[in-house]
N, C-alpha and C positions, 0 to 999 in steps of 0.2 A: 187553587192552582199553584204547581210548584214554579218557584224562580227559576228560570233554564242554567245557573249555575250549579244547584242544589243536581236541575235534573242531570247535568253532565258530569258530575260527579256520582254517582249516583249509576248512570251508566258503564262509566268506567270502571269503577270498582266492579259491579256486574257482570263485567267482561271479562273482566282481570287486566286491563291495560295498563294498570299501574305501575308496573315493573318497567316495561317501554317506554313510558312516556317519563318516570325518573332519570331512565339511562340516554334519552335525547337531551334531558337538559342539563347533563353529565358534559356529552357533547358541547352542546352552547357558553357553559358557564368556563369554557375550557381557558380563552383570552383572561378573561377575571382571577381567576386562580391562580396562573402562572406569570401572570403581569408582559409587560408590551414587547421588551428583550426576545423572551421565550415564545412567545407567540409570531411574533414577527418570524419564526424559525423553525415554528411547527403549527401541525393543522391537527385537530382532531378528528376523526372521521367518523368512527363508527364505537358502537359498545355492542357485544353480545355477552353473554350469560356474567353478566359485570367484569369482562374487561374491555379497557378502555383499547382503541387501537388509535394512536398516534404514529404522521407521518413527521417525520422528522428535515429538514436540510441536508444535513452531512452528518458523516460516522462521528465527527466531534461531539456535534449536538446530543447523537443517539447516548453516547457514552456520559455527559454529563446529565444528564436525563436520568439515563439509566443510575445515578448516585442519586438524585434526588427522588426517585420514586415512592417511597416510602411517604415521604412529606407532601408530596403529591395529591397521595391518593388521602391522606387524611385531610387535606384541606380541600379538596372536591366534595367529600361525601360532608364535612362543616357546615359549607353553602347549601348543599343538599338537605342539609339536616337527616338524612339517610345513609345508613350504609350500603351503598348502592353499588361502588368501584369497589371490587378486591383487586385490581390488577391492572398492569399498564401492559400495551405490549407495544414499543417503540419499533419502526419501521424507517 
């Protein structure tokens, strides 16, 4: 009898959820990444075909955001251990 881990793994891959289920915790690990400053200021919301879509405070935010993007997205997909985020898209 298989461990219900193995099986839901196992499942998933099956399905192909893999891809959704990286880019949800793209989502979550978003506070982690950017530390309490940046978060406190923005909210992650959603990923589709790996970009990320962040709600931002104000156009300041958006704009220093928008400079750190790059550094962003490599220390999301780190934690990730995936190359999961090619792209922010600040709102």
């Amino acid at each position: 009898m298989q461990h219900i881990k193995e099986a839901l793994r196992s499942f998933v891959k099956k399905e192909g959820l893999e891809k959704g289920i990286q880019e949800q915790k793209a989502v979550s690990v978003w506070p982690e990444v950017v530390g309490e400053n940046i978060s406190e200021n923005s909210l992650a919301k959603s990923v589709s075909s790996g970009v990320l879509v962040v709600e931002v405070s104000n156009a300041v935010w958006r704009q220093e955001l928008q400079l750190q993007k790059n550094a962003i997205i490599e220390k999301i997909n780190k934690v990730l251990t995936k190359k999961t985020i090619k792209d922010i898209r600040f709102l």
